[in-house]
N, C-alpha and C positions, 0 to 999 in steps of 0.2 A: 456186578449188576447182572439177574436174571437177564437170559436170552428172552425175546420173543419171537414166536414163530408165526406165523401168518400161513392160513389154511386158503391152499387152493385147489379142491378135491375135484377129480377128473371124472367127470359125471359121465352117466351111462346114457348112451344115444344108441336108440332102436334104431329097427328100421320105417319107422313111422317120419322121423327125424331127415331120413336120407332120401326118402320117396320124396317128401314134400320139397327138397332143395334141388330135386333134378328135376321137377316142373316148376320151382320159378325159374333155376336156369335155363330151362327150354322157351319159356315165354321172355326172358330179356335178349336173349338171343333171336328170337324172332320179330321183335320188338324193335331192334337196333338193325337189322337187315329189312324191314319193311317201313324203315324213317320215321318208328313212331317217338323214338328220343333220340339227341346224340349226346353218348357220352362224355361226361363231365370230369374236370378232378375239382376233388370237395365236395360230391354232388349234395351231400346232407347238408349244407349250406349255399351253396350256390346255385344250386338245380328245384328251382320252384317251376312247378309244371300242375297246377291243380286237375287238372285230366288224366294226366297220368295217374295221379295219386287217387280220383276214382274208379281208375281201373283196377288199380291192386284191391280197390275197396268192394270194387263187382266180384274180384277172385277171391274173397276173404282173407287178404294177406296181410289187414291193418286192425290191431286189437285183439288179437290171436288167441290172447289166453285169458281174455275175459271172459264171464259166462256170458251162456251164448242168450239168455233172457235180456243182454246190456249186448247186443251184438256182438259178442266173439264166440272163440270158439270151442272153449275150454282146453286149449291144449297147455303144452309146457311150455319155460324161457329158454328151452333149447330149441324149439319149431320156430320160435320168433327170433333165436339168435341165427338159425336158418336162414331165415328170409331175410334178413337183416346186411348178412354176409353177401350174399349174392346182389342184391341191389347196391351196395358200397362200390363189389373190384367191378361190376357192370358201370359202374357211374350214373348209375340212372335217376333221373331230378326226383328226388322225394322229399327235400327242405317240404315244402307244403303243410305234408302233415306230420313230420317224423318229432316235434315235438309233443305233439299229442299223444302218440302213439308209442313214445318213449316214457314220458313221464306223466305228464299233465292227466291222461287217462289213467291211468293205476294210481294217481292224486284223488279225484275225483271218485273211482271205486271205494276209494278207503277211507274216504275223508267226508266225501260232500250227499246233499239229500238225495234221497231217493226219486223224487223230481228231477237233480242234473243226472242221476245214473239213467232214467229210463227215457228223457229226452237229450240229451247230449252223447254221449258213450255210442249211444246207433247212429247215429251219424259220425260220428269221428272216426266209426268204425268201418261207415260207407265211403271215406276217404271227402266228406261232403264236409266239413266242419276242422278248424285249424284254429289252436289256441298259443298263445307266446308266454314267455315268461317276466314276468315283472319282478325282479330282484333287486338287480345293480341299480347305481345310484350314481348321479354327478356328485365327485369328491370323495366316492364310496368305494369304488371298483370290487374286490374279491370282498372286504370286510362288510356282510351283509348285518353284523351285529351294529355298525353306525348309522343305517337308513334311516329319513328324517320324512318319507311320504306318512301322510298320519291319516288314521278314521275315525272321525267323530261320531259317537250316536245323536241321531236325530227320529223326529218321530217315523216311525217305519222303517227303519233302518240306519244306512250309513253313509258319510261324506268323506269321500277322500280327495286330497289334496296332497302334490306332490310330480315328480319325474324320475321316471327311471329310462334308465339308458342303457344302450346294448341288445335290447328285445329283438331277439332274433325274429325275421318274419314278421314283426308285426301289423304291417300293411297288409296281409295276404292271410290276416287271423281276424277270424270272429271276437274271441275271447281271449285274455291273459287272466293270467294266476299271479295274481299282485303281493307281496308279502309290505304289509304298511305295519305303523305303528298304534297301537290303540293302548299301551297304558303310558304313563310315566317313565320317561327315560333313567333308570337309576345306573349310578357309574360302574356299582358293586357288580352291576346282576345286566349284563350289559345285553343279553337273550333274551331277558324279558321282555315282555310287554309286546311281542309282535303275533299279529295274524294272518292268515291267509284270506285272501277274496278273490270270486269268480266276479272276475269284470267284462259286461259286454263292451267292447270296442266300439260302437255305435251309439252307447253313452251320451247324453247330453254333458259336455264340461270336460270330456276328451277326445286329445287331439295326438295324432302321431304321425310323426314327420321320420321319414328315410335319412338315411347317414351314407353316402356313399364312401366304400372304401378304395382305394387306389388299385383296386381292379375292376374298379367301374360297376360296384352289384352295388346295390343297395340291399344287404343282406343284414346289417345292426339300423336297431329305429330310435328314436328318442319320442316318449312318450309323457304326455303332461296332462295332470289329472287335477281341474281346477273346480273344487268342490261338488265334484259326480258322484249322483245319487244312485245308492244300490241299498236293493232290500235288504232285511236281516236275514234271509236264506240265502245271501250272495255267500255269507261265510261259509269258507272251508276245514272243516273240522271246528275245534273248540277255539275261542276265542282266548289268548295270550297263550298257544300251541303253535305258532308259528314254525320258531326255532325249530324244535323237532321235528315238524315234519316236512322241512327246508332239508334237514342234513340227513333223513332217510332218502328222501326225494335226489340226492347227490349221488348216493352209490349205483341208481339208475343212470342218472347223466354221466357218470362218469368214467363207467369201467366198461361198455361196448368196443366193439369194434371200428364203429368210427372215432376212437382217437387212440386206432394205430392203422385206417386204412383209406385216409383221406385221398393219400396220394399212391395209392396203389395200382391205379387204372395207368398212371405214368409210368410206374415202374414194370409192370407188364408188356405195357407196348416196348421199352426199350429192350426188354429182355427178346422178345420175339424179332428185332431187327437186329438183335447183336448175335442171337441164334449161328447163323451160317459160318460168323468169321469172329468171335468171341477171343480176345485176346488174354493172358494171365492176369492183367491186371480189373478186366472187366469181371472175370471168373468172380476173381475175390471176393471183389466190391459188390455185384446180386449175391453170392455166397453170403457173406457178413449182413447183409442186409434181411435174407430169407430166413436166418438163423433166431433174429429177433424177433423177425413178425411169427413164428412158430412162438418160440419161448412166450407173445405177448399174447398171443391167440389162447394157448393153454391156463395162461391166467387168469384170461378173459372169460374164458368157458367155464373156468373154477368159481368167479364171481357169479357168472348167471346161474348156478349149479346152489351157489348160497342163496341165493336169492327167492329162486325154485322153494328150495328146504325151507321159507321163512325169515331168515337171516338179514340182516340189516350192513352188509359187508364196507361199511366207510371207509375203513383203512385199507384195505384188500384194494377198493377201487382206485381211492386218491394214486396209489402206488401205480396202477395201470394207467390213468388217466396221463401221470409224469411222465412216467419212462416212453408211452407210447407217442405220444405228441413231438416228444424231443425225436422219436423213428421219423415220423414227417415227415421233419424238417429236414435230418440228414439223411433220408433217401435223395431229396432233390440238390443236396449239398453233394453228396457221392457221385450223383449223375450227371450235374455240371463241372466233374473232371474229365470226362470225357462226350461231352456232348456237341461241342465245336465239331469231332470227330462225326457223331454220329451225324452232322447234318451232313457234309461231305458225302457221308455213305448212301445217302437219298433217301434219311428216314421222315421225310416228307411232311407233307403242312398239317397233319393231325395228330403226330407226335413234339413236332415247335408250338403248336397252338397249348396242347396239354401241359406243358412243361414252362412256356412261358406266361400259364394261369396261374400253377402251382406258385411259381417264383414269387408273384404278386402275393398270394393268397397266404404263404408260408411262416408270414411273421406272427399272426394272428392264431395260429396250432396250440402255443403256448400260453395266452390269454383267457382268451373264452372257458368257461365250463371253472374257472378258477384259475387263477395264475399258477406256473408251477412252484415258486418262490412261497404260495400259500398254502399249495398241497405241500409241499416238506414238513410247515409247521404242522399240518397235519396228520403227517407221519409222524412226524418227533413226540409229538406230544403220546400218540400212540403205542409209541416202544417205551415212552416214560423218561424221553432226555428233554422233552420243554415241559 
């Protein structure tokens, strides 16, 4: 069997690139010593703060590379994997708008009217406007090819009916991006037949109810959409295009930084309190740990580098999105070998608090964004062994 090789080309970062990252580090850091957030771990999920999130919007740190006629600012996905990186190891609450601003807006530039570009996109971009994702399904989980929400035409548009589960944010969002079904379910062509819809949240016939998880956030919603009317310019892109622009739409969610640095703001503090008296077996364990997040970070930069270029990088990111989530988890696996120790040492109530979120929040690393049991198949299928 031919080899396959998977490109992760190491892109060229100016210094346009490294100005812009030492003034958001200068304003989080100023930010966190004048109590205007405290940091979080997981903060791209757990850290909703919509004030914060129009501050970055006042700094133009949200929708970066949009033209700037759609409020950004034309730059490249290396200035926004920039700012990206520094608000993650800060933990600073940006859940609010980071799906917007990840996906749902580069959705919307490439897909939707020229109406949602020139009144949505400036505001999403002023950190004023926050959109969820409507995918997953009860009975559905990662297999987004089984969803059973449907839209009928009707006069003037469309009627959907249905529930999806898991929408991140969705009480704290104006809009989701619905992916329903509008043709006939055929068994051959199991892609078919799905679209995309810009759904307002405030919709007559939907409702969205919070899920709290056993860390006490109500951060996954459950949304029920019981024959809500939307226009036909609610459609995004062409009608039974769904699929494809579901799994372009993946190698944006999937190959960042936030899923290999959710829990890094933990790993940081402990490193600075084992500083002074670091024993060989602590050594290792940040050793082996920094080793990977370099190696995932380089991967990571190589996707946003494809991305940049045009590129559609699915397999490139499934791959990061795996390897980095399972980092997660065992950073906080590694650290609770010696962490009994390090309370002893008086690493005090903002390193227990961080660390006993983490613990909470750590099972759910490998779920969200795709189970990793799904990204495999999607690997596999990739190299050409399923």
């Amino acid at each position: 069997m031919e080899s396959v090789r998977f490109s992760f080309p190491a892109p060229e970062i100016d210094e346009s690139v490294d100005e812009l990252r030492k003034e958001v580090r200068a304003f989080l850091k100023e930010e966190v010593r004048s109590g205007g957030f405290v940091p979080v771990t997981d903060c791209w999920c757990a850290g909703v703060d919509p004030d914060f999130s129009r501050k970055l919007g006042q700094k133009g740190w949200i929708g970066v590379t949009w033209p700037r006629q759609y409020g950004g600012r034309d730059l490249s996905a290396l200035h926004r994997y920039a700012i990206t990186e520094e608000l993650l190891v800060a933990g600073a609450p940006v859940h609010a708008h980071w799906i917007a601003d990840r996906q749902s807006g580069p959705l919307i530039l490439a897909k939707g009217t020229e109406d949602m570009k020139r009144n949505i996109l400036p505001q999403i971009a002023a950190g004023k406007c926050f959109v969820a994702l409507g995918l997953s399904e009860p009975e559905s989980g990662s297999d987004l090819a089984s969803v059973r929400t449907r839209a009928a035409r009707v006069e003037g548009g469309w009627e959907i009916t249905g529930t999806k589960l898991w929408s991140s944010g969705a009480r704290h969002c104006q809009y989701m991006t619905v992916l329903a079904r509008t043709g006939e379910r055929d068994p051959d062509k199991r892609h078919a037949g799905l679209t995309q819809f810009l759904v307002p949240l405030d919709s007559p016939g939907v409702t969205v109810r919070g899920i709290r998880d056993m860390s006490g956030v109500e951060h996954f919603n459950e949304t029920h959409f019981e024959s809500a009317f939307v226009p036909e310019d609610a459609v995004l892109g062409a009608v039974g295009e769904g699929w494809k622009q579901v799994t372009s739409e993946l190698a944006l969610e999937r190959s960042g930084p936030e899923r290999f640095l959710s829990t890094f703001i933990v790993l940081e503090k402990a490193m600075q309190h084992s500083a002074a008296g670091m024993n060989g077996h602590q050594a290792a364990v940040f050793g082996s740990i920094l080793a990977r997040i370099r190696a995932l970070r380089a991967m990571s930069l190589g996707v946003a580098a494809l991305l940049d270029q045009g590129h559609s990088p699915e397999i490139e990111a499934a791959l990061v999105k795996d390897l980095g989530t399972r980092l997660e988890q065992d950073i906080i696996e590694r650290l609770r070998e010696f962490w009994p120790i390090q309370m002893k040492q008086g690493y005090g109530d903002e390193f227990q608090s961080l660390m006993s979120d983490s613990l909470l929040r750590q099972p759910s690393f490998t779920l969200r964004g795709g189970t990793n049991e799904v990204l495999r198949g999607i690997i596999a299928r990739g190299v050409g062994l399923n």
